[in-house]
Residue frames as qw, qx, qy, qz and C-alpha x, y, z in Angstrom:
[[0.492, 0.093, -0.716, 0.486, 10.82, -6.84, -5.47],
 [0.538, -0.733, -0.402, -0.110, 8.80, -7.05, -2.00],
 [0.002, 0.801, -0.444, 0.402, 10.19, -5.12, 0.57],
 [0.678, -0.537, 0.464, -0.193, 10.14, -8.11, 3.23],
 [0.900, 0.356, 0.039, 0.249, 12.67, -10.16, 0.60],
 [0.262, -0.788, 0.483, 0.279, 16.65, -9.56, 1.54],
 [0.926, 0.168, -0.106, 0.321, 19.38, -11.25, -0.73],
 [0.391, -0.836, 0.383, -0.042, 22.30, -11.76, 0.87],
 [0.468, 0.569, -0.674, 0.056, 25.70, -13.25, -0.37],
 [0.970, -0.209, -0.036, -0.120, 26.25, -16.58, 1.43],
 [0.248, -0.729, 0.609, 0.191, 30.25, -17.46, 2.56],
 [0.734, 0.194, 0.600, 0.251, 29.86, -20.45, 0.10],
 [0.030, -0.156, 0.427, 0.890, 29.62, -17.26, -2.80],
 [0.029, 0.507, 0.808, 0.297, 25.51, -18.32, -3.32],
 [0.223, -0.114, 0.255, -0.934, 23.32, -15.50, -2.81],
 [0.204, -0.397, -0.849, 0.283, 20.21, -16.54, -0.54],
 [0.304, -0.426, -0.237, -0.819, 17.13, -14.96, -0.09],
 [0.218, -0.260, -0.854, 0.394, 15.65, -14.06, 3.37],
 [0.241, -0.675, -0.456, -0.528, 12.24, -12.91, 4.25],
 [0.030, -0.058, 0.532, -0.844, 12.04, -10.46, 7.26],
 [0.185, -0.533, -0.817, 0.115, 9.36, -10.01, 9.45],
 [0.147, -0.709, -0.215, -0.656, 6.88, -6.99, 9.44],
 [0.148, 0.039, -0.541, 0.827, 7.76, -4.80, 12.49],
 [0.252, -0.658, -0.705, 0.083, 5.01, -4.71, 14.86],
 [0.033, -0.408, -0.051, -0.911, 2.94, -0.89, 14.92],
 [0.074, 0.066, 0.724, -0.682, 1.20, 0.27, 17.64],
 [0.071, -0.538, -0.839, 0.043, -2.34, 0.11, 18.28],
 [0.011, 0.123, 0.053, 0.991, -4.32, 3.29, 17.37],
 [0.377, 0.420, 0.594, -0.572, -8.10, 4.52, 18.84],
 [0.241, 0.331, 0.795, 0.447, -10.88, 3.77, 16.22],
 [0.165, 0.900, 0.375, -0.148, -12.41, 7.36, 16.84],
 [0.038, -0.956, 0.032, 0.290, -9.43, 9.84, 17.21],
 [0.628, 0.708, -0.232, 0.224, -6.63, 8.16, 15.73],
 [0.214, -0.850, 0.346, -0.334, -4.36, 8.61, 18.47],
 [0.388, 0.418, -0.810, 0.138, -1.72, 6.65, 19.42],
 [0.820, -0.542, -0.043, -0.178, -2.99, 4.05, 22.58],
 [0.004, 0.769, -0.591, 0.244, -0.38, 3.22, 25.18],
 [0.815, -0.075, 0.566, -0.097, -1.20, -0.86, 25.51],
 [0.275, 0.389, -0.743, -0.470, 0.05, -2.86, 23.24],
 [0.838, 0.140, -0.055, -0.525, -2.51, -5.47, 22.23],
 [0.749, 0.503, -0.431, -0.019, 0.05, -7.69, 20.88],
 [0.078, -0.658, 0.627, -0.409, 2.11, -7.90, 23.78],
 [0.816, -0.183, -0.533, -0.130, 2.50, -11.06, 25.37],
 [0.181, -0.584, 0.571, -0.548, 3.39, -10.90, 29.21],
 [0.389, 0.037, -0.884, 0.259, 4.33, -13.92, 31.45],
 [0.086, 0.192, 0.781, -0.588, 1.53, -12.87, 34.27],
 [0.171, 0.579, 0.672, 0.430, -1.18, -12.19, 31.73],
 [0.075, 0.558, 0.247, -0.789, -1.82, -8.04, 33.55],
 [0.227, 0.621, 0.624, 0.417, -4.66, -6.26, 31.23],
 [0.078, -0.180, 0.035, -0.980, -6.27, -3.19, 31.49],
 [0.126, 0.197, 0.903, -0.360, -9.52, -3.68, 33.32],
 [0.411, 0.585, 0.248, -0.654, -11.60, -1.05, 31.85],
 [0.660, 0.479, 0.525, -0.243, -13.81, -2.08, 28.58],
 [0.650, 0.743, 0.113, 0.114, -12.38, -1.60, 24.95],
 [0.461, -0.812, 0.177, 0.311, -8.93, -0.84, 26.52],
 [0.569, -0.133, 0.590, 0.557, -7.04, -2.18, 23.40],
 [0.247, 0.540, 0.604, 0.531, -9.51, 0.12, 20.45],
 [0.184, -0.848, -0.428, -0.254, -10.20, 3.20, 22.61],
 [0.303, 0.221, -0.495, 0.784, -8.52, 6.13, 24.19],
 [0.114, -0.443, -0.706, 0.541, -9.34, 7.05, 27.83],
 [0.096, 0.325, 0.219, -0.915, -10.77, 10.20, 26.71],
 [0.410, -0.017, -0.663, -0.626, -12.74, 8.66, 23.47],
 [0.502, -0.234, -0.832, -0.033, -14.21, 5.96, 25.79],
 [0.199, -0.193, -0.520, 0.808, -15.23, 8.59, 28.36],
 [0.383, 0.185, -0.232, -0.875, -17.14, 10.93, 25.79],
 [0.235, 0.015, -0.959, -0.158, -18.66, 7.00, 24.96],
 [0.186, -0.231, -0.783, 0.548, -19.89, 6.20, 28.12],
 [0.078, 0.242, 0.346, -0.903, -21.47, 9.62, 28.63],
 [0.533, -0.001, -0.597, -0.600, -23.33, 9.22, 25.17],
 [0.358, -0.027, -0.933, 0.002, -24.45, 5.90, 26.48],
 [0.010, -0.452, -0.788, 0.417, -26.50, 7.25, 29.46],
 [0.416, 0.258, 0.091, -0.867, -28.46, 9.79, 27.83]]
């Protein structure tokens, strides 16, 4: 049995099977692991982003150390 599979008794006396939906996890940096505080997923009615560059795969301090790499 999958976890996203419920059966549930029906008021007719049938038991029914619903499928739930996988709860949405945050978004984590692809160096440190670390939680990030955007949510990719999010869907907002004025479309607001983060402006700065990888803002949804990178924490500020991973993407800082980046950067620096980048100009030597």
């Amino acid at each position: 049995m999958t976890k996203n599979i419920i059966k549930k008794k029906s008021p007719g006396g049938r038991i029914v099977t619903h499928k739930t939906k996988k709860s949405k996890t945050s978004s984590h940096c692809r160096i440190c692991g670390s939680a990030l505080r955007t949510n990719k997923r999010a869907k907002t009615k004025s479309g607001k982003r983060v402006a700065r560059p990888l803002s949804a795969e990178l924490c500020p301090a991973c993407l800082k150390n980046s950067l620096q790499m980048a100009e030597l």
